[in-house]
C-alpha positions as CSV (number, residue, x, y, z in Angstrom):
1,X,37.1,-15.6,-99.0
2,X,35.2,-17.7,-96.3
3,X,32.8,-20.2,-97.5
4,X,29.6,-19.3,-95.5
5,X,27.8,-22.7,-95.5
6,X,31.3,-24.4,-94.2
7,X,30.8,-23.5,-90.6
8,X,26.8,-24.6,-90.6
9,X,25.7,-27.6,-88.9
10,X,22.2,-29.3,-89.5
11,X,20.5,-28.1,-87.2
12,X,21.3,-24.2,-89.0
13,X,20.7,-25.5,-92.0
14,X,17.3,-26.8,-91.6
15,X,16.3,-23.5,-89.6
16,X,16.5,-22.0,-92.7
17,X,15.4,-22.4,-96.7
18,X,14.6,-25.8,-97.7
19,X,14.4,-26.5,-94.1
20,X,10.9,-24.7,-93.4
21,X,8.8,-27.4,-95.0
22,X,10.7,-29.9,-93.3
23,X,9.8,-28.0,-89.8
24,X,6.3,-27.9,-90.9
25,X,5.8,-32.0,-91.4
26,X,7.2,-32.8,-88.2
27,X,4.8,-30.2,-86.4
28,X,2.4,-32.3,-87.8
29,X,3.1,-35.1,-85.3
30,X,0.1,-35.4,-83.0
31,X,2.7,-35.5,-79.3
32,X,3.7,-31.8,-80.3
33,X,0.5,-30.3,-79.5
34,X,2.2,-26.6,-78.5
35,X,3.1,-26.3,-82.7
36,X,0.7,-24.4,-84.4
37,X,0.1,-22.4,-87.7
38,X,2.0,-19.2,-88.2
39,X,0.1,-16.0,-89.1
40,X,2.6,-13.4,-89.7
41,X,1.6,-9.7,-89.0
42,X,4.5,-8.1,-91.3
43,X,6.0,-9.7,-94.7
44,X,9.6,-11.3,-93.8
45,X,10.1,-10.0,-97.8
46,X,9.3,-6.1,-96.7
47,X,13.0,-5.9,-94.9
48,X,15.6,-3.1,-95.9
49,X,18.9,-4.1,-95.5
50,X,21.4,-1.4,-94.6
51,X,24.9,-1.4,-93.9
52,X,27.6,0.7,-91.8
53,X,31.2,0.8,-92.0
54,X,33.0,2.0,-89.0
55,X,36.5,1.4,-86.8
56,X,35.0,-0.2,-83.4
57,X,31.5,-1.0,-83.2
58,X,30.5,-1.7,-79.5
59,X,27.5,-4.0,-78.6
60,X,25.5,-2.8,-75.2
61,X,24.6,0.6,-73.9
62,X,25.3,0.0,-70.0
63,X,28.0,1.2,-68.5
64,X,30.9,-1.2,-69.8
65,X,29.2,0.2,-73.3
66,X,29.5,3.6,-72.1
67,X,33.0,3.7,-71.6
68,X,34.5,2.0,-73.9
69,X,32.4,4.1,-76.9
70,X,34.0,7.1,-75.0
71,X,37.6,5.7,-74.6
72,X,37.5,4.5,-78.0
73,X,36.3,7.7,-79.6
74,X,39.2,9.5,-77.5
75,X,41.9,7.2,-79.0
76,X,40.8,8.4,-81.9
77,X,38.3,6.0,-83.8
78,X,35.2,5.9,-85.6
79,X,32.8,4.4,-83.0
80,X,29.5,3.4,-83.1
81,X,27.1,1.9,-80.1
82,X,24.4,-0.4,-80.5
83,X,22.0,-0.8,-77.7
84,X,19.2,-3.7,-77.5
85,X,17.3,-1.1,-75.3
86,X,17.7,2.3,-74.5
87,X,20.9,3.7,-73.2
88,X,21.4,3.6,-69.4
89,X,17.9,2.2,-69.0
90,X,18.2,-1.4,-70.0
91,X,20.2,-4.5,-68.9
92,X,21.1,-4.6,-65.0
93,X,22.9,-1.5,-65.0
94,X,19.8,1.1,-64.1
95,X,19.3,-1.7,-60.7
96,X,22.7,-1.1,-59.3
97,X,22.6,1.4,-56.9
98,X,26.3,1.1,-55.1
99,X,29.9,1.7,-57.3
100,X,33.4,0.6,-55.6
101,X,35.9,3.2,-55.7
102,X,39.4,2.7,-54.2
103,X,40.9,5.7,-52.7
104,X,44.7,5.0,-52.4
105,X,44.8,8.3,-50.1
106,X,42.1,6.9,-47.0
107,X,42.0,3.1,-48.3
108,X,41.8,0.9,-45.0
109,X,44.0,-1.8,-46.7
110,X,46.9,-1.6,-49.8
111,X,45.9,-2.8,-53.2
112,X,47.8,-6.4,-52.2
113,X,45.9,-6.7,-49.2
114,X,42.4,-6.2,-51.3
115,X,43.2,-8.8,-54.1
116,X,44.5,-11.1,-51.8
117,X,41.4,-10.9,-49.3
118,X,39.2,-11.0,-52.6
119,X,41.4,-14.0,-53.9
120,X,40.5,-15.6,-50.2
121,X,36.8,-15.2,-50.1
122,X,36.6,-16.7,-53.7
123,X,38.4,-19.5,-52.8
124,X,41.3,-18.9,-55.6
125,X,38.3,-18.7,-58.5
126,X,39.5,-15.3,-59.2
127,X,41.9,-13.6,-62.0
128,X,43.8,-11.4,-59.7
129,X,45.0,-9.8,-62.9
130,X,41.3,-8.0,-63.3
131,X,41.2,-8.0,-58.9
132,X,44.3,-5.9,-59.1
133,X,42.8,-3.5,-62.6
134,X,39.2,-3.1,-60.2
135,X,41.4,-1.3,-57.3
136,X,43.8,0.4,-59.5
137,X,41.4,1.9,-62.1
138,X,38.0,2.6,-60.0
139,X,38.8,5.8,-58.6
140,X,39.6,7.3,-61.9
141,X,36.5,5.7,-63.3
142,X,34.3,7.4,-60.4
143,X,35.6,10.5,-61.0
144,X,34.5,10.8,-64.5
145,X,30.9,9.6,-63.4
146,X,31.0,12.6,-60.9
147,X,31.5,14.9,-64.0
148,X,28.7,13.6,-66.2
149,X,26.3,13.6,-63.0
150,X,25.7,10.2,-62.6
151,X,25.5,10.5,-58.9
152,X,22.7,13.1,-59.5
153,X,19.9,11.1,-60.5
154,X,18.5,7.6,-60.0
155,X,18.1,7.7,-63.7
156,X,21.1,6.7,-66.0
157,X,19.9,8.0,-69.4
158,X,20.6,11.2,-68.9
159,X,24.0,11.4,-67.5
160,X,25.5,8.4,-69.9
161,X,24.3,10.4,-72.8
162,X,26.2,13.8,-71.5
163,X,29.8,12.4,-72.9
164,X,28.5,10.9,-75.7
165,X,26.7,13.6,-76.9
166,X,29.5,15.9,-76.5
167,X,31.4,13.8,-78.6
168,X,28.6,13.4,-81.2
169,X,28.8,9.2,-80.8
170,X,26.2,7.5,-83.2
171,X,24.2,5.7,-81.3
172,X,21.5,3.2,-82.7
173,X,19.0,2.2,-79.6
174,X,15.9,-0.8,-80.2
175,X,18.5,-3.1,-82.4
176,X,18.6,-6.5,-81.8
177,X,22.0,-7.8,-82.4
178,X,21.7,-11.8,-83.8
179,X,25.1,-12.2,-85.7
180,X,28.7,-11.7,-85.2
181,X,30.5,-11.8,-89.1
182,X,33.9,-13.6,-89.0
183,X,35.9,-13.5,-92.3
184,X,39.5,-15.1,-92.3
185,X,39.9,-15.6,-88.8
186,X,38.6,-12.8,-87.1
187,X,35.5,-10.7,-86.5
188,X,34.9,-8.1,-89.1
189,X,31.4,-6.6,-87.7
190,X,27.6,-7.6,-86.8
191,X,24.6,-7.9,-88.2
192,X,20.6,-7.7,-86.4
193,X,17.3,-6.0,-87.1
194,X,15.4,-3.0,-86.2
195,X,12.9,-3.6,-83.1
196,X,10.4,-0.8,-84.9
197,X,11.4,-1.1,-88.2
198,X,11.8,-3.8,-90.8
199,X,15.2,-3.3,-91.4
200,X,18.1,-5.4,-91.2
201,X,21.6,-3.8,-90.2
202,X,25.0,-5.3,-91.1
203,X,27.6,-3.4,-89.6
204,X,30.8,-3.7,-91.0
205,X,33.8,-2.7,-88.0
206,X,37.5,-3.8,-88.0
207,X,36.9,-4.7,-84.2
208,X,33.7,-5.2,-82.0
209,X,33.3,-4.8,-78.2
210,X,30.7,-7.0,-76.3
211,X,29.2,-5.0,-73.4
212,X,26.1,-7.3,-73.9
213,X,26.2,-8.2,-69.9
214,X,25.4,-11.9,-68.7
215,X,23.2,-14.4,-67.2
216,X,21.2,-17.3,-68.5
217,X,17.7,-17.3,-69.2
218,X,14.8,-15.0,-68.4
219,X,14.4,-14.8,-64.3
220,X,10.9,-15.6,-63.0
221,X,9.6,-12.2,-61.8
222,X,13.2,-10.5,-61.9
223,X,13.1,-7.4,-63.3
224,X,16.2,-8.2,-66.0
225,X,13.9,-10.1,-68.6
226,X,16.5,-9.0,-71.5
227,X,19.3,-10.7,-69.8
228,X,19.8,-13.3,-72.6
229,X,23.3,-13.5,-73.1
230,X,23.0,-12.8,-76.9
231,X,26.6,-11.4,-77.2
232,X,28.2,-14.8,-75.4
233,X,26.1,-17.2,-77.6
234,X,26.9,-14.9,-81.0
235,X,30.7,-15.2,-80.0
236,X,30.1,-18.8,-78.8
237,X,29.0,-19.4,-82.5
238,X,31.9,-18.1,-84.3
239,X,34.4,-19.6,-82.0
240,X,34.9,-17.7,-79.2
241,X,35.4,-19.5,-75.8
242,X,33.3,-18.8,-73.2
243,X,33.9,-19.7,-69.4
244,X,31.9,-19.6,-66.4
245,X,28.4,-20.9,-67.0
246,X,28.7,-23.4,-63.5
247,X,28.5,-20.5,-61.1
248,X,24.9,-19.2,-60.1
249,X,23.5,-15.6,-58.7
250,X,21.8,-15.6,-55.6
251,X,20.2,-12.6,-55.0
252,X,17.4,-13.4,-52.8
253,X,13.9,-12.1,-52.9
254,X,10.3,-12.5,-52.2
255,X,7.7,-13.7,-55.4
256,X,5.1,-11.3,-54.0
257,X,7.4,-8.2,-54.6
258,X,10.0,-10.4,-57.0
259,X,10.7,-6.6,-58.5
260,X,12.4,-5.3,-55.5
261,X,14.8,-8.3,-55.0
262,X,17.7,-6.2,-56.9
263,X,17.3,-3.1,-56.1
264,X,16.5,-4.0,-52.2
265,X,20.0,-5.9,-52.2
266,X,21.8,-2.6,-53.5
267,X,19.7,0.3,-52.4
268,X,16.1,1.0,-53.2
269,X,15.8,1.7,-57.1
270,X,14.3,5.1,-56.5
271,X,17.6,6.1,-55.0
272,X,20.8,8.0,-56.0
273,X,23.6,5.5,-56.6
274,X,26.3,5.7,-53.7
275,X,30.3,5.2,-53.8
276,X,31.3,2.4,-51.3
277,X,34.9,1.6,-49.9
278,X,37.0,-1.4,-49.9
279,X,34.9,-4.0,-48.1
280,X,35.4,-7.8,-49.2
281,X,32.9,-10.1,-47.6
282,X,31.5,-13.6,-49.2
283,X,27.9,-12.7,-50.8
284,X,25.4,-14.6,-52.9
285,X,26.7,-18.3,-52.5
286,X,23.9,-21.3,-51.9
287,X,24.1,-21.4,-48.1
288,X,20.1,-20.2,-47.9
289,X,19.3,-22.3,-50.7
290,X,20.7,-25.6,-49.0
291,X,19.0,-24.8,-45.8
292,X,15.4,-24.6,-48.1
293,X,16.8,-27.9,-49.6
294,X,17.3,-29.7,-46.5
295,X,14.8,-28.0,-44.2
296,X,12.2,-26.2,-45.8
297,X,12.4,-22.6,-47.3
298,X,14.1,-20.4,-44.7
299,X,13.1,-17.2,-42.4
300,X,15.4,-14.2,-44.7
301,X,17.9,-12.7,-42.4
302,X,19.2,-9.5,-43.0
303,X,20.2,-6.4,-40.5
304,X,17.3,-4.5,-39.6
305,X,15.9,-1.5,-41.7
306,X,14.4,2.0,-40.5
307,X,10.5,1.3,-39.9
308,X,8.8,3.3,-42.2
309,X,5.1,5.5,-41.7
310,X,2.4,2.7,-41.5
311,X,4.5,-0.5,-41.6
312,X,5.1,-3.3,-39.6
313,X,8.5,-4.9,-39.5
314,X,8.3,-8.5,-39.3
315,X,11.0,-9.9,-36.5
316,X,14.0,-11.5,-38.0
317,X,15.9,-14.6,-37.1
318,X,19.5,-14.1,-36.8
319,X,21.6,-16.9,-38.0
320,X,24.1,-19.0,-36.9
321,X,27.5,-20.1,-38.1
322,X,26.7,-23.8,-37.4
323,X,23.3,-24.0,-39.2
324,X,24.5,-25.7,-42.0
325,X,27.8,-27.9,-40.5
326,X,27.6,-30.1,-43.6
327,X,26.6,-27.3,-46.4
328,X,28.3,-25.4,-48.8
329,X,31.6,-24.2,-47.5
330,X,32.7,-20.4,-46.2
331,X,36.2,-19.5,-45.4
332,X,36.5,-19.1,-41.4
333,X,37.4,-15.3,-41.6
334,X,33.9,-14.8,-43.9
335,X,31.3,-16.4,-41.5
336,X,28.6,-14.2,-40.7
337,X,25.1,-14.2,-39.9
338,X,23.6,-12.4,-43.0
339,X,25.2,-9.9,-45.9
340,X,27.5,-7.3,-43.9
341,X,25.3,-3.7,-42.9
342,X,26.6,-0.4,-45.0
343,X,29.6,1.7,-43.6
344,X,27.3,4.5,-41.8
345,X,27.9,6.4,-44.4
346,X,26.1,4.5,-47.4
347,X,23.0,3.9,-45.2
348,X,21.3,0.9,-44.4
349,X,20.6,-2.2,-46.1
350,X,17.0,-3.1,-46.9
351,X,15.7,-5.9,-45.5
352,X,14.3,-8.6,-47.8
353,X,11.5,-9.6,-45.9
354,X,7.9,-10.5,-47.2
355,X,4.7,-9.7,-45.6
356,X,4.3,-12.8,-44.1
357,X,7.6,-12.9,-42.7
358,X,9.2,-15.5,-45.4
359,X,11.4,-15.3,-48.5
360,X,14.3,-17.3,-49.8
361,X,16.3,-18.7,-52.2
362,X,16.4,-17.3,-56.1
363,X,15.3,-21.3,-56.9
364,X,12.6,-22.1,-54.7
365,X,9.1,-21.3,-55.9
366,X,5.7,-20.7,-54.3
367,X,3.8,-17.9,-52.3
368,X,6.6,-16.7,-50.3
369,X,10.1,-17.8,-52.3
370,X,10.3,-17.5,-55.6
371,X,13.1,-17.6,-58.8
372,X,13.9,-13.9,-58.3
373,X,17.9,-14.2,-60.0
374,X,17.6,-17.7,-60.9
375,X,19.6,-17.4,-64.7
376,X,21.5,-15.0,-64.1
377,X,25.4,-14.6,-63.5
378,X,27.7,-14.5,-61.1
379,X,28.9,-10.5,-61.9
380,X,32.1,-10.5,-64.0
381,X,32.3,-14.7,-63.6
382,X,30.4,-15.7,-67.0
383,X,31.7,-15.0,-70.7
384,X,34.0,-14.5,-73.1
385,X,37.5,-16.3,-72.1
386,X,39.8,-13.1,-72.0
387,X,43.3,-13.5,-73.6
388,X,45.0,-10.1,-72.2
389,X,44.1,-7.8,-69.8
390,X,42.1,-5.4,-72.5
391,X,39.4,-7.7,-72.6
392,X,40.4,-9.5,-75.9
393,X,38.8,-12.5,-76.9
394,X,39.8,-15.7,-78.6
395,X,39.0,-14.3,-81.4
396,X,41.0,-11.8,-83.1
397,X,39.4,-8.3,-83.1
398,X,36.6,-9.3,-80.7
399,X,37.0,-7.7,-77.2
400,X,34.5,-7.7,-74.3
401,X,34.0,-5.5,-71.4
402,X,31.6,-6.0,-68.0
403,X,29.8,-8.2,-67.4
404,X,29.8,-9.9,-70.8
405,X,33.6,-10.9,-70.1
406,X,34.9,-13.3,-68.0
407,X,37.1,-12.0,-66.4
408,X,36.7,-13.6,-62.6
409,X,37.4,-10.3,-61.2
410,X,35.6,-11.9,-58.0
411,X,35.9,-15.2,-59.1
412,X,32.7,-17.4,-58.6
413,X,31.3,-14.9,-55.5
414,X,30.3,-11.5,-54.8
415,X,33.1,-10.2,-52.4
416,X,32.5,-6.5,-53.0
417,X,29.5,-4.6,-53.0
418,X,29.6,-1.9,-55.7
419,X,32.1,-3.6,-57.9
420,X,30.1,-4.9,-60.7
421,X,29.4,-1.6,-61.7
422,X,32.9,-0.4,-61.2
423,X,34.1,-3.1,-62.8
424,X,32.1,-2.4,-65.6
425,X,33.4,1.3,-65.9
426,X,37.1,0.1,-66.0
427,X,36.7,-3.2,-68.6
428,X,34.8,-0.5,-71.0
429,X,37.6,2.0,-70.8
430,X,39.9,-0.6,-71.4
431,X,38.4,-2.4,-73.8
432,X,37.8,0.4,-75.9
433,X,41.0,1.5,-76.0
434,X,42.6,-1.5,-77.2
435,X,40.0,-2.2,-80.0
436,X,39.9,1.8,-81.4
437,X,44.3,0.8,-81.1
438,X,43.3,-2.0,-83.0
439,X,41.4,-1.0,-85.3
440,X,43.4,2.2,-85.9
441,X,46.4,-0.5,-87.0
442,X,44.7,-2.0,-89.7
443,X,45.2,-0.9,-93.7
444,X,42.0,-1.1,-94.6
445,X,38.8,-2.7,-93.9
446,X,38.0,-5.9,-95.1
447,X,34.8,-7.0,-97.5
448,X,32.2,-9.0,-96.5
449,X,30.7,-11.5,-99.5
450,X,26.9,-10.5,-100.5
451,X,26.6,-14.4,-100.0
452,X,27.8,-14.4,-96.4
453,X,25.1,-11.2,-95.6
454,X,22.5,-13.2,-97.5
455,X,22.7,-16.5,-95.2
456,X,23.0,-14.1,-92.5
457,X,19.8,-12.3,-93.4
458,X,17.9,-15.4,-94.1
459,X,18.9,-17.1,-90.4
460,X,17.3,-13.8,-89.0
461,X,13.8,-14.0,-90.8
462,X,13.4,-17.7,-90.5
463,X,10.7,-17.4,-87.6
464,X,9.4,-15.1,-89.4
465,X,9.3,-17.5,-92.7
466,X,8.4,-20.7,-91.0
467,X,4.6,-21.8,-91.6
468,X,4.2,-24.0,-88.5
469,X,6.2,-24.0,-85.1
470,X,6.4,-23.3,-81.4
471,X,6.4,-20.1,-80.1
472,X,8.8,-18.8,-78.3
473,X,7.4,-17.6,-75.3
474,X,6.3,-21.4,-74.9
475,X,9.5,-22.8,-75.2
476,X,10.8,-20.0,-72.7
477,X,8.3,-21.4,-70.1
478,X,9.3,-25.0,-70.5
479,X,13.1,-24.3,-70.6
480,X,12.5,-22.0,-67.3
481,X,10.7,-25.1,-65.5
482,X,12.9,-27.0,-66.6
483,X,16.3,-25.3,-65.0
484,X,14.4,-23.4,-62.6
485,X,14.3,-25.2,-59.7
486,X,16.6,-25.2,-57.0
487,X,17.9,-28.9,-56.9
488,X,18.8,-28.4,-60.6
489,X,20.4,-24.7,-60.4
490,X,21.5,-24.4,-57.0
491,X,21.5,-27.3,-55.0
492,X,22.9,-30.0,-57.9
493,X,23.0,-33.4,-58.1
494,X,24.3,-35.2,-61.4
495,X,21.1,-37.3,-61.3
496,X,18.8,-34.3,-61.9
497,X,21.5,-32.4,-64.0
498,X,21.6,-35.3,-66.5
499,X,17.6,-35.1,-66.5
500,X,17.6,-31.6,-67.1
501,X,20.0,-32.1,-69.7
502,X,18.2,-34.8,-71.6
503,X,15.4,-32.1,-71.4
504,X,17.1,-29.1,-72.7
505,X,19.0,-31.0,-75.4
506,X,15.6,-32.0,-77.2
507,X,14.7,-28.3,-76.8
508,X,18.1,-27.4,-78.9
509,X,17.5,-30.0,-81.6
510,X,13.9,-30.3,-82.2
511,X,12.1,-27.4,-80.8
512,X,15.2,-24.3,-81.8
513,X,14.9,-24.9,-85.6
514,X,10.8,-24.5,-85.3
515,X,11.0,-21.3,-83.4
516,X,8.4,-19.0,-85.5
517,X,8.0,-15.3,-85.1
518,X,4.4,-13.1,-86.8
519,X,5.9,-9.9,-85.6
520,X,9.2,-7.8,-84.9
521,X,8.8,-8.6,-81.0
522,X,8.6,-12.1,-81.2
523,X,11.4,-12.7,-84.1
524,X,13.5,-11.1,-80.8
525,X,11.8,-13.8,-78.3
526,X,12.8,-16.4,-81.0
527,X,16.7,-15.6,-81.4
528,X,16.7,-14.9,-77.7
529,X,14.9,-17.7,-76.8
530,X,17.6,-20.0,-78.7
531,X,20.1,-18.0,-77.0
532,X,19.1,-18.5,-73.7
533,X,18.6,-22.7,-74.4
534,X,22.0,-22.9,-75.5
535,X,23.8,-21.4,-72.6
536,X,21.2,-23.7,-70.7
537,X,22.7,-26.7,-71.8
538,X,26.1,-25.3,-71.2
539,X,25.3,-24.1,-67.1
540,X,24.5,-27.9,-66.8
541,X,27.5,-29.9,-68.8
542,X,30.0,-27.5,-66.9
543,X,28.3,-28.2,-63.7
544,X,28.7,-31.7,-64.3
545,X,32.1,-31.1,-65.3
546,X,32.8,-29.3,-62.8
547,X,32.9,-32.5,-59.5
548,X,33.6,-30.4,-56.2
549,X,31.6,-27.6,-54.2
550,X,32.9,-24.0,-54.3
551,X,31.7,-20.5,-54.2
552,X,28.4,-20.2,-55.7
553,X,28.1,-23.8,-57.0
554,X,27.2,-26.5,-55.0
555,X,27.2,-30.3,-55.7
556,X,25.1,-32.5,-53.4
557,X,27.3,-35.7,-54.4
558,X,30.5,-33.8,-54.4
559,X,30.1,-31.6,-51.2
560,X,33.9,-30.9,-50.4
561,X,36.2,-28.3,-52.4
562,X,38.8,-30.6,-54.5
563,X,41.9,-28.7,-54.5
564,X,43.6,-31.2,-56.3
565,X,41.9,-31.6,-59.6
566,X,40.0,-28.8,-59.7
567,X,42.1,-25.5,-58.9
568,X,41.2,-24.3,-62.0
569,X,38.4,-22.6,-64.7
570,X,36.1,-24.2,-67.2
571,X,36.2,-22.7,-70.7
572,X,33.9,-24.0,-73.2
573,X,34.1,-23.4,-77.4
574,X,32.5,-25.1,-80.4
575,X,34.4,-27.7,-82.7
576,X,34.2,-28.0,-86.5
577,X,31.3,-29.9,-86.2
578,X,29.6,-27.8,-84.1
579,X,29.9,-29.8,-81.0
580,X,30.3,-28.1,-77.4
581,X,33.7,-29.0,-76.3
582,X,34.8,-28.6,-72.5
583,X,38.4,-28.0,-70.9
584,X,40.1,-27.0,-67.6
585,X,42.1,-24.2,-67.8
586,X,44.5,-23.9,-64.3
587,X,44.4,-21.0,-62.3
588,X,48.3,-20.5,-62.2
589,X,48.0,-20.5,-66.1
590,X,47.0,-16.9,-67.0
591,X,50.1,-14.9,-68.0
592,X,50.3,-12.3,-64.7
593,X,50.4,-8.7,-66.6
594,X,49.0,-5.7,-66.8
């Protein structure tokens, strides 16, 4: 049996217990004028505490979480989904409006031809393992959607529910996952608490799938504000690697309508989603961003739009392939002068224009630009460090699906509109599969110790317990002007990145164990709000790490792509003492199956 204080570093230990005093003296010192007195609306002593035993819990109800509850059901497990939000209506899946499907009987290329154009335009940052498993799988996957009438609706709910309904799939929606349980070496289940109840959940499953999606910390106006990466920074914490965290989204968008940014990239958010075709282009890298660096923030340039009743289109400036001769690098056969228009048949794209004729890069800030994606993720380039091409983890039992893998399916670009979502569909099915196998192989269940739950239990409350503190909301403010801006996200220099660091590292160690919580909505912000500061600090030590230029990150003091050192990933996993610990893994070194 584990010992459950073995694995707890200082920091964890003062968060908690004895440790709530100790928080209180030091918010006494007169510099930390944001800690104040905690006035709890609920009594952290009035929680229930509940448990569930099941095969395969899975963690997310997108659509990676949608799949792999019904794949694992249909291999014949005990399943249960857990869903932060509501099913089909939280996370990024409801803003994606465009699926890839890969029709081997009209394809214009052959599955080779598509992962090695993919592998091209990412600059060799993809797996062409999970490349390969997008093409192969997609159509299969789109089909099913057809059934349940996704393509029906703008709304998700509704179809996503229609297979698990039919196959009577428990489903517990508003539950904030905090904790993944380890016991001898692998995961045994997860623990979190009610967002309208006081009630804590431990839920005991033989294996766990993440479908928890990515990104980094809250956007500034994006509408994605759940995108916290619990399910990396729970795995993180139990000794998962993760990999990833140096490459950037860069949706752009407008900060007077910061809400359409998404939705105008993919299709309006009122829309029908749509099925595109193999089409591999170079999207979302820093080009715009460096121009706003080096010249000011830039005129957007996208294809035109149909001029609707009433509105006036402002002209738009089409750009050229020599604008930026010394900024981030593009393969030759991906130089363009904006994102690629729609095949006829998917429409048009929207135009990302702003009243005034300006917009720009996810980093910049003011009237017209404004952090519309800054924190979030690369699709399918940031999480858990995959082991086998069913999405298992490092750790045994724990597999992850979507967006909350890292699977480099596109390596550290966008080079196919649609296939985030797709690639979502097929990681679930996958991933569900293996863990209900998985979990079908094993004798029996293994028993948790009431003292494990009880630490567990007691990290949860602490906000809730702690008499003096910072809110989280605060602390989520400072940590967002802190990485926010675009010459410490985007356009990086080790300078500022070391600043930033200094920054974020006193946020971790001083201001994480004084995070307080009076309520049920803010004991989320807290554990979020930790959540989001740790994989702060790890965007900037891997893209310090990390001294070259490629895809979507961009060093200022490192401009050129260094094929010779750095032709490969960065994974990074907590020691003994929990201490963040960096490696390369090569490219050439993941074993090439199926």
């Amino acid at each position: 049996m584990m010992n459950p204080k073995a694995n707890l570093s200082r920091r964890q230990f003062i968060g908690i217990a004895g440790g709530i005093a100790g928080a209180a003296a030091l918010a006494n010192i007169p510099f930390d004028a944001p800690a104040q007195e905690n006035k709890p609306k609920i009594d952290s002593n009035g929680f229930d505490i509940e448990n569930r035993h099941l095969d395969v819990l899975i963690i997310g109800g997108g659509m990676a979480g949608v799949f792999a509850a019904v794949k694992a059901h249909d291999a014949g497990a005990n399943v249960l989904m857990v869903s932060k939000g509501r099913v089909g209506s939280s996370g990024l899946t409801p803003f994606a409006k465009g699926i890839f499907s890969y029709d081997k009987t009209n394809a214009r290329m052959s599955i080779d031809e598509f992962v090695d154009t993919v592998t091209e335009s990412a600059i060799q940052t993809n797996n062409p393992v999970f490349t390969r498993q997008l093409a192969e799988h997609s159509y299969a996957r789109v089909q099913e959607l057809k059934d349940w009438g996704f393509f029906d609706s703008p709304l998700y709910n509704h179809s996503f529910m229609k297979p698990l309904s039919e196959r009577n799939i428990p489903i517990e929606e508003r539950m904030m996952i905090t904790h993944l349980l380890k016991q001898d070496g692998r995961v045994v289940g997860a623990s979190g608490f009610s967002l309208d109840l006081q009630k804590i959940v431990h839920y005991h499953a033989k294996t766990v799938v993440l479908c928890t999606g990515a990104g980094g910390f809250k956007p500034n106006g994006f509408p994605v504000c759940d995108l916290t990466h619990d399910g990396t920074i729970m795995a993180y914490k139990i000794g998962a690697k993760v990999t990833g965290k140096e490459w950037n989204d860069g949706h752009p968008g407008s900060a007077k309508n910061s809400g359409s940014s998404y939705d105008n990239w993919h299709g309006q958010i009122e829309e029908k989603p749509s099925i595109t075709s193999a089409r591999i282009n170079h999207h979302l890298g820093v080009d715009m961003n460096y121009q706003a660096y080096t010249q000011g923030a830039p005129v957007m340039m996208m294809p035109p739009r149909p001029k609707r009743p009433g509105e006036m289109v402002t002209q738009q400036v089409e750009r050229q392939n020599d604008v930026f001769p010394t900024g981030p690098f593009v393969p030759e056969a991906f130089k363009q002068s904006g994102p690629p228009p729609k095949p006829p048949e998917q429409g048009f794209f929207r135009g990302l224009v702003s009243s005034k004729g300006h917009s720009g890069p996810p980093g910049m800030g003011g009237e017209q630009v404004g952090g519309s994606s800054a924190g979030m993720a690369i699709h399918k380039s940031e999480g858990l460090v995959p082991i086998n091409a069913q999405g298992l983890s490092t750790i045994p039992g724990l597999y992850a699906a979507g967006d909350a893998l890292g699977s480099y399916m596109s390596g550290g670009i966008y080079t196919q509109i649609g296939s985030s979502l797709a690639g979502s569909a097929v990681q679930g099915a996958i991933a569900g599969a293996a863990a209900a196998n998985d979990s079908l192989g094993m004798a029996s269940k293994l028993d948790v110790s009431e003292q494990y739950l009880a630490l567990v239990n007691q990290q949860i409350l602490a906000p809730l317990k702690r008499e003096r503190g910072y809110s989280p909301a605060w602390v989520t403010q400072v940590l967002q002007g802190v990485m926010i801006p675009n010459f410490v996200l985007y356009i990086k220099k080790e300078r500022m990145m070391q600043a930033a660091l200094a920054y974020v590292e006193e946020l971790n160690e001083h201001h994480v164990p004084m995070l307080m919580a009076d309520d049920l909505h803010a004991l989320r912000l807290a554990h979020e709000t930790e959540n989001m500061i740790i994989t702060a600090e790890m965007k900037l030590k891997a893209s310090i790490m990390r001294k070259e230029s490629r895809c979507s990150h961009y060093r200022l003091d490192c401009p050129d792509i260094d094929y010779e050192n750095w032709q490969a990933w960065i994974n990074i996993s907590q020691d003994e003492k929990g201490n963040m610990v960096l490696e390369k893994q090569p490219f050439d070194s993941w074993p090439n199956f199926s």
